[in-house]
N, C-alpha and C positions, 0 to 999 in steps of 0.2 A: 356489619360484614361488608367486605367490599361489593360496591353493585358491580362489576365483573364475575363476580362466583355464580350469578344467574345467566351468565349470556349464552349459556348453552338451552335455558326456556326459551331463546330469541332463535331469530330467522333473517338471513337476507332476504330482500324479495325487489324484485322491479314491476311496478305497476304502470299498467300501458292506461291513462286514465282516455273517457272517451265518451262522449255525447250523444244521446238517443240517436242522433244521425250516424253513430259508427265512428265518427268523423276525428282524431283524435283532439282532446285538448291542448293546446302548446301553449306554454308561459304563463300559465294559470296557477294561482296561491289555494291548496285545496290544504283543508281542514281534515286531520284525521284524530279518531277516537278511539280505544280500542271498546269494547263492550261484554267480551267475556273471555276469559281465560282457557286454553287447553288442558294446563293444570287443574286437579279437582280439588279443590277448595269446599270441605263437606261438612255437615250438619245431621245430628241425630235427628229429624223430622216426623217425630211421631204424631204432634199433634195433627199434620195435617191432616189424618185420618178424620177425625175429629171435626175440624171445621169443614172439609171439603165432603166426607160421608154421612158426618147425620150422629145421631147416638147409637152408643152400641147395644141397645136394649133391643134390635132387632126391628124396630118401627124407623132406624134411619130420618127419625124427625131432625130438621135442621137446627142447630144452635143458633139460639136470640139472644138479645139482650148483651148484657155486660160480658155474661160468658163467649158469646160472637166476637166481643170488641177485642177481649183480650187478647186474643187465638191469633185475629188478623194483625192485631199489634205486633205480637212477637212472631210471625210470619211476617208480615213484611221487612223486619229488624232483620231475621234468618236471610231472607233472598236482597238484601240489601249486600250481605256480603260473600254468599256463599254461590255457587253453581253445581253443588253436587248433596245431595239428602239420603239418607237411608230411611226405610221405611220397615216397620215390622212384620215378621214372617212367623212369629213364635208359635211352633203347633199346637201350642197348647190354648193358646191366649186365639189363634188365628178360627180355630176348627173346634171350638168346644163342643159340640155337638157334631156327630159324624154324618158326612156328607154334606153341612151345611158352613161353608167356611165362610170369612169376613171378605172376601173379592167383591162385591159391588163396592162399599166405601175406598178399600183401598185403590182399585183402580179409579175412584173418580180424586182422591188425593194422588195417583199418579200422575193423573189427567191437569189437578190442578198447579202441582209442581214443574209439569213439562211447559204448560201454557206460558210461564213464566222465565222459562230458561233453563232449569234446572234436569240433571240429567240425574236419575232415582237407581237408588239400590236396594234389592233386598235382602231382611237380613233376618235369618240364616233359613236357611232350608234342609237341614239336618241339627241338631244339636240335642244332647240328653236331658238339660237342663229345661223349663220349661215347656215339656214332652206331652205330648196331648195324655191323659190318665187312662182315657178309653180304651188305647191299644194294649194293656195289658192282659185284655181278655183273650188275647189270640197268642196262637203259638209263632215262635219265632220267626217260621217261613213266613207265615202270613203277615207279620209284622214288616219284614221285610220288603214285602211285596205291596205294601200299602204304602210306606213311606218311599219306592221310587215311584211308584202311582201317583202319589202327594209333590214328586220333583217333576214330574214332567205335567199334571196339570198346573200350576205355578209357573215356571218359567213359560208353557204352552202360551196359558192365558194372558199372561203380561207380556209380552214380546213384541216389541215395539214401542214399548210404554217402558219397561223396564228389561233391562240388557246388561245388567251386572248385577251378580249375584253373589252373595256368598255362602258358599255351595252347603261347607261342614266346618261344623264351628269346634274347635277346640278339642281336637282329637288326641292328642299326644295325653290326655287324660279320661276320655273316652272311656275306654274299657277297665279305667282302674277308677272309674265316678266309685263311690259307697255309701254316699249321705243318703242316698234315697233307692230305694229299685226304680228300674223304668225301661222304658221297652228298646229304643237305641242305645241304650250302655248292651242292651241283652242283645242283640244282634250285632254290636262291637266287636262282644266277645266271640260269637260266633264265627263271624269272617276274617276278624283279627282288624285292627287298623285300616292298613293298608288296601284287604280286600273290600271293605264297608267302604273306605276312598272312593275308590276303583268304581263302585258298584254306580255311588251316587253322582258321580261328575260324569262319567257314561252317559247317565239318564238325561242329568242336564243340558248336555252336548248334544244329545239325539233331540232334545225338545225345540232346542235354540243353536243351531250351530253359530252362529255369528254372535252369542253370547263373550263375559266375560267374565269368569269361574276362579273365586279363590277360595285360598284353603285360609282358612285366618283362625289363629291360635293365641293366647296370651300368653303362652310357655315361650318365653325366647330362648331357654335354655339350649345344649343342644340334642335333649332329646327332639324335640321340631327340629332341627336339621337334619336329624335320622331321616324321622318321619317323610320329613320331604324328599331326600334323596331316594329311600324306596318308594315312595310313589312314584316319583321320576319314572326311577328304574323300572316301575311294571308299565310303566307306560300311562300313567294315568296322566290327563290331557288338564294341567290345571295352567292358569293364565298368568295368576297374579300375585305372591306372596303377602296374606295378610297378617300384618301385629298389631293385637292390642298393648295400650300401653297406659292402663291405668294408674295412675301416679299418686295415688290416697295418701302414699305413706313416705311424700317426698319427690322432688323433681328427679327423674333420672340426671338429666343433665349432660354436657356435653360427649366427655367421655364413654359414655354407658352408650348414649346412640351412636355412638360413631363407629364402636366396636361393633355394636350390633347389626347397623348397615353392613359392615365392610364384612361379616360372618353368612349375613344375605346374601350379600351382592355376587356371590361366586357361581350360583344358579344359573344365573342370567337372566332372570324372571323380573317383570314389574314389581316395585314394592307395594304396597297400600301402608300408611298408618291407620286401620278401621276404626279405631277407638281409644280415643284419647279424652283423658282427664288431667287435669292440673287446680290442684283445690287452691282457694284462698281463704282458707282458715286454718287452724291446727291442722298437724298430717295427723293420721293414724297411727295405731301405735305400731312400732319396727316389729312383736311378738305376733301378730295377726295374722297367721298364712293365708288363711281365705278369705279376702275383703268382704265378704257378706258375711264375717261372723260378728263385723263391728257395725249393733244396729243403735244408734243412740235419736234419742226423740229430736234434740236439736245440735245442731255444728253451723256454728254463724260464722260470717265473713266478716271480715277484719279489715280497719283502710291498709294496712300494713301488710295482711294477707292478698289484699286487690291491688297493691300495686308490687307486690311479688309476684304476683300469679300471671301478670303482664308482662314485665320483663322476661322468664321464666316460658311464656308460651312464646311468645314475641323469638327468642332465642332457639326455644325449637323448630319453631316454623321456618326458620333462615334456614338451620342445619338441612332441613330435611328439603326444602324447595330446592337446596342449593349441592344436592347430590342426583345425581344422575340415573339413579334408579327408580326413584322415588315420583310414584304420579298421581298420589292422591295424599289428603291428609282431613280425617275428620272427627273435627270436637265432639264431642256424646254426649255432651248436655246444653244445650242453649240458656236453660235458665238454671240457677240452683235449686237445692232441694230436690233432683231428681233421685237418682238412681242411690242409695244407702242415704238419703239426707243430704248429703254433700256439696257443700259449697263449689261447686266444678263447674257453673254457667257461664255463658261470655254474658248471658245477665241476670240481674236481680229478679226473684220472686216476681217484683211487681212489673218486668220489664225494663225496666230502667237500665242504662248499658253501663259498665262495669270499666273501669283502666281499661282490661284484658280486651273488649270490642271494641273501642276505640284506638288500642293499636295497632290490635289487626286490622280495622278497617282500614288503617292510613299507609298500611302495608300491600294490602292486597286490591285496594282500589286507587291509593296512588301510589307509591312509590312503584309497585311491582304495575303497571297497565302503563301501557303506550297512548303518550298524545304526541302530535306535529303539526307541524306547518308544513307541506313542502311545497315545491314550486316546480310544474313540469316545463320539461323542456320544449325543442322545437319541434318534438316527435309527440309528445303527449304522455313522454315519460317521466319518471322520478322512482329514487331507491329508498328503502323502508325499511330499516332493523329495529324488526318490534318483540315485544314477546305473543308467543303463539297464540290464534284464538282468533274470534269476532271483531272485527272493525265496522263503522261507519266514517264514509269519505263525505264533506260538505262542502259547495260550490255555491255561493251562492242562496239560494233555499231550496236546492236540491239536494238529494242524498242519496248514498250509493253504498251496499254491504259489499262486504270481501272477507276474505281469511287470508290472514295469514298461517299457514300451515309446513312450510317447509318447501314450495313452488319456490322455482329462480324466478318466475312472471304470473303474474298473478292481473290480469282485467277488471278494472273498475268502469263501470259504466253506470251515468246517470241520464235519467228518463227513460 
């Protein structure tokens, strides 16, 4: 793709460079780096619960041994390329026992993802699908009243640690779920969609207002554009349009996303990609309507599938970096054999990096990140079109942060 299709990530800026003394630098060769993207570049990151919280047998004992090593392997592989991680919020999985939820682990995996750069999402805070089982014991009001109880300790507690959420998952099927009873499809149907929306991004809002709240669906159909438009219309305060876009049973591919953007884009609202898969082995078969009805023991990678599955994400990552809505994008499996068995990791089992992380990386850490040379003038000036985000400026052995953010001046000062 032409590297012009990104320059709207980019920014002019003029940097007044200048010396502990105030003093400005003139005629000086300074080194610039960029260091982290604006754009969110994301990551399923469950494990870090895990190595940063302890076991989840309740005793929070830290992981040793080989199982430590691994964990930090394929976390530092994740934060080598990524600046943005979701983290799990499942009520069911979070809160299995009432009143006693998983928050000390998770916030010190928040804690140890932010340490690092990474800005944390959680995911989801409403969803029918792994539903805590306890709340069936109560009648629907109460049910009701427990799960925005459950939305505003959650966003309450993480705020400042984590500031994007994803509010309610997959609604536009919500109230017609039937594999299973559970107590959010039961309160769905109660409020309807739109009012159960309404209810829980409310709560979110009043927990966090400087949050940022999506509604994220895997239906791209256009019942989700209903959906959204009447939430709109009631007013409900959502931030960010999320799509999953599981791809088991084949690449969508150019044309499918493009239509699909351009179907978004009419809102006005940020895109998220939330969840994306691109396998590298046989797809799934085309008959399968609900992906979790295909559970097979094993689905191996392929070198033919791994260097599909690279071009293939490589491809969508350009489409979607290089549309203007679009401000996040994030893969849902780091390694395979996650989520149905599926070969969908940017690495192997054993960690080892796959085509598919190797191209992103030389995407996202170099072709797409700003480096330079410049040379200020006799003011202690020089102009900068980078793409947006974190820089470090070097003089020398000094060194000096900045952003580039969208400022026509932007101040650099070392010492």
């Amino acid at each position: 793709m032409n590297s012009h299709a990104f320059d709207h990530r980019k920014s002019y800026t003029k940097l007044r460079v200048t010396g502990a003394d105030r003093a400005p630098l003139a005629n000086k060769r300074i080194r610039i780096e960029q260091r982290r993207h604006s754009f969110l570049f994301g990551i399923g990151a469950f494990d870090t619960v895990e190595l940063a919280g302890g076991a989840a047998d309740g005793s929070h004992a830290p992981v040793s041994g080989q199982r430590a090593a691994q964990l930090a392997d394929l976390l530092d592989k994740v934060c080598a390329l990524c600046n943005y991680a979701t983290l799990p919020f499942y009520w069911g999985r979070y809160e299995p026992v009432p009143g006693k939820p998983d928050e000390a682990r998770t916030i010190a995996a928040s804690r140890w993802l932010a340490d690092r750069g990474i800005t944390v999402k959680g995911h989801p805070l409403c969803w029918h699908t792994v539903c805590a089982p306890w709340l069936m014991r109560y009648s629907d009001k109460e049910i009701l009243r427990r799960q925005l109880a459950r939305i505003d300790r959650e966003v309450s507690a993480f705020k400042g640690l984590i500031d994007t959420w994803d509010v309610l998952n997959e609604g536009v099927i919500m109230p017609a779920f039937n594999k299973y009873d559970n107590a959010v499809t039961r309160i769905c149907k109660m409020l309807g969609r739109v009012g159960l929306i309404k209810e829980v991004f409310t709560t979110a809002r009043k927990a966090n207002p400087q949050a940022t709240l999506i509604l994220n669906d895997f239906d791209v159909s256009e019942k989700y554009e209903i959906l959204i438009d009447g939430c709109l219309q009631a007013g409900v305060p959502i931030d960010v349009i999320g799509i999953q876009s599981h791809q088991h049973q084949g690449y969508w591919g150019k044309e499918k996303l493009l239509e699909t953007l351009d179907r978004y884009s009419h809102f006005g609202l940020p895109i998220h990609f939330t969840e994306n898969t691109i396998i590298s082995g046989d797809p799934m078969p085309p008959h399968i309507e609900d992906l979790n009805d295909w559970q097979v023991d094993s689905w191996p990678s392929t070198p033919d599938g791994e260097e599909r599955q690279a071009r293939e994400v490589v491809e969508m990552y350009e489409i979607l970096f290089a549309h203007p809505r679009v401000e996040a994008i994030t893969t849902w499996d780091s390694t395979d054999g996650r989520w149905l068995n599926a070969p969908s990791g940017l690495l192997h089992k054993d960690n080892t990096p796959k085509p598919v992380y190797n191209a992103l990386l030389s995407k996202i850490k170099g072709e797409w990140l700003t480096t330079a040379e410049i040379t200020t003038n006799a003011h202690g000036e020089a102009e900068l079109f980078g793409f947006r985000g974190c820089y470090t400026a070097g003089f020398g052995t000094q060194t000096a942060s900045f952003d580039v953010d969208g400022r026509l001046e932007t101040p650099v000062t070392f010492g």
